[in-house]
Every structure is written in structure tokens, then in C-alpha cells.
C-alpha positions as CSV (number, residue, x, y, z in Angstrom):
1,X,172.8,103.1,3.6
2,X,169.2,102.0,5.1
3,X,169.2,100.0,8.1
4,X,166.7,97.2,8.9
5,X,164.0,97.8,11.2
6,X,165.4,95.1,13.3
7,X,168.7,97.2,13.5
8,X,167.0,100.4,14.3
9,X,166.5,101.8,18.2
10,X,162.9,102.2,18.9
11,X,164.2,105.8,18.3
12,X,164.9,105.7,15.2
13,X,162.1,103.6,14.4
14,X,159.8,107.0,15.7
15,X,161.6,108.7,13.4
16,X,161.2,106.3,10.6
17,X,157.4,105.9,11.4
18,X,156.4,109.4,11.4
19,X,158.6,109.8,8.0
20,X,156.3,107.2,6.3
21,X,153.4,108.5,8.1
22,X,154.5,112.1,6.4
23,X,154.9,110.4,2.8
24,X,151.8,108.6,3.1
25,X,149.8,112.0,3.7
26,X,151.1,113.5,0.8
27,X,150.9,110.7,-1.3
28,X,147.2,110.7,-0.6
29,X,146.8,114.4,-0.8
30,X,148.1,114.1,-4.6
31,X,146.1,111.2,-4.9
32,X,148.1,108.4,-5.6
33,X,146.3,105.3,-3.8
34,X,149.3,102.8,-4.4
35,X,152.0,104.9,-2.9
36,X,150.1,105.8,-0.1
37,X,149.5,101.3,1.0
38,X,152.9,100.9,0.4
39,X,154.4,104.0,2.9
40,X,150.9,102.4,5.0
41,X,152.6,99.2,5.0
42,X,155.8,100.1,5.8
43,X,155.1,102.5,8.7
44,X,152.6,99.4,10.3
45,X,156.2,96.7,10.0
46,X,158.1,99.3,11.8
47,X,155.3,99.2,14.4
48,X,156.1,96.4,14.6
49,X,159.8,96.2,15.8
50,X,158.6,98.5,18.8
51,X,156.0,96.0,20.3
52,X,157.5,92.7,22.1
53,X,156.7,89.5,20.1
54,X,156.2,87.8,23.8
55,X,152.9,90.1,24.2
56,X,151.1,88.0,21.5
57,X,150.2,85.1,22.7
58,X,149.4,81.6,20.3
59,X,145.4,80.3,21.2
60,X,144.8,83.9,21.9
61,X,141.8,86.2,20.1
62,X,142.6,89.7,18.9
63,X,141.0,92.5,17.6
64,X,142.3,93.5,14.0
65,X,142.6,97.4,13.7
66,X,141.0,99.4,10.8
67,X,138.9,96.5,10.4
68,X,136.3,96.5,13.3
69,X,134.3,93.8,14.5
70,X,136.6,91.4,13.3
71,X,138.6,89.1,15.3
72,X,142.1,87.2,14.5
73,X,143.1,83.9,16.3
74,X,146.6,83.7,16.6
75,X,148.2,79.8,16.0
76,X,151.9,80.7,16.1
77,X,154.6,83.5,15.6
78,X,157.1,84.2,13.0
79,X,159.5,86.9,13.0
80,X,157.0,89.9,13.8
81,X,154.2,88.5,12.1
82,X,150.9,86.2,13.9
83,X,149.8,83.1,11.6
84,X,146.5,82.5,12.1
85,X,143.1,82.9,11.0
86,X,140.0,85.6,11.0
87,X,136.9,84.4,12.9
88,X,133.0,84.3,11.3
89,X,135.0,83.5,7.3
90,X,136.1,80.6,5.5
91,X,139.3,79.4,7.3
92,X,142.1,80.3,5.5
93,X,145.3,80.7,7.3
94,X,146.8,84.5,6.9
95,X,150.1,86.6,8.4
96,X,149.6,89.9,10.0
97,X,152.1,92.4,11.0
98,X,151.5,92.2,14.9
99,X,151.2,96.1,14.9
100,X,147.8,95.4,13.9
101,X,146.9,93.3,16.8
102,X,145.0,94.4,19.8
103,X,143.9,92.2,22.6
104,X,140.0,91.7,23.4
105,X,140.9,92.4,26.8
């Protein structure tokens, strides 16, 4: 039976990551674009179950990886993903795994 990431040791959660990581490849080698997001997604939630929720901080900018030159204001925290908003856009309030946060700093 599968465990939840929030069940896993950060070992296992390695393991799991570089599983998906391995699917995702071949997925995209054989050229099937939808099963590679969804083994993308999964591998970026068990990301983040190994980073400390306390790091991101609400009121805070970040920069949003694989998307550069775009920033992400964090208003609050909810399980392991920031609420907030993208900077430069129409505001429109959005949830992002915090895996793909990384402070300005």
C-alpha cells in the first residue's frame, strides 16, 4: 500500500522523487506530454514534504522556478502550499506547491 508523502521519511521521499523524476523522463522520451506533468507534479509535492513550511514566510516575495523573472507574494500558508499572488499581472489569488519557491535573497 502507498504511503502519503506526509508519512514518508525525507528518505523515502528521495526515493520517491527520483522514481517520478525516472517516469517523467521516459514518459517524455516516448512522448507523451500529459504523463510526463502529472509524474512533474508529483515529484514537485514531494519536494515539498522535505522543505520546512516555517521557511516561507507570509508578506514575503519569492522567485517562482521554471518561470523566471516572475515573482510570487506569499499572503498565508496551507498545508504545503503558499496562497498568494504573482507580481506585474492581474491579481488573482493562486496556490503553489512551496517546492517552487525561492527567496529573492
Amino acid at each position: 500500500m502507498d504511503k502519503k508523502y506526509s508519512q514518508m521519511t525525507p528518505e523515502e521521499l528521495r526515493q520517491e522523487i527520483a522514481n517520478l523524476k525516472e517516469k517523467a523522463r521516459k514518459a517524455e522520451q516516448l512522448g507523451i506530454v500529459n504523463e510526463f506533468a502529472v509524474y512533474e507534479r508529483k515529484a514537485t509535492m514531494a519536494q515539498s514534504y522535505l522543505i520546512d513550511p516555517k521557511t516561507i514566510v507570509p508578506g514575503e516575495l519569492y522567485k517562482i522556478l521554471g518561470d523566471p523573472g516572475v515573482y510570487f507574494k506569499v499572503d498565508y500558508l496551507k498545508g504545503r502550499f503558499a496562497w498568494g499572488h504573482r507580481l506585474g499581472g492581474d491579481y488573482f489569488e493562486e496556490a503553489l506547491p512551496i517546492a517552487l519557491l525561492e527567496p529573492v535573497k
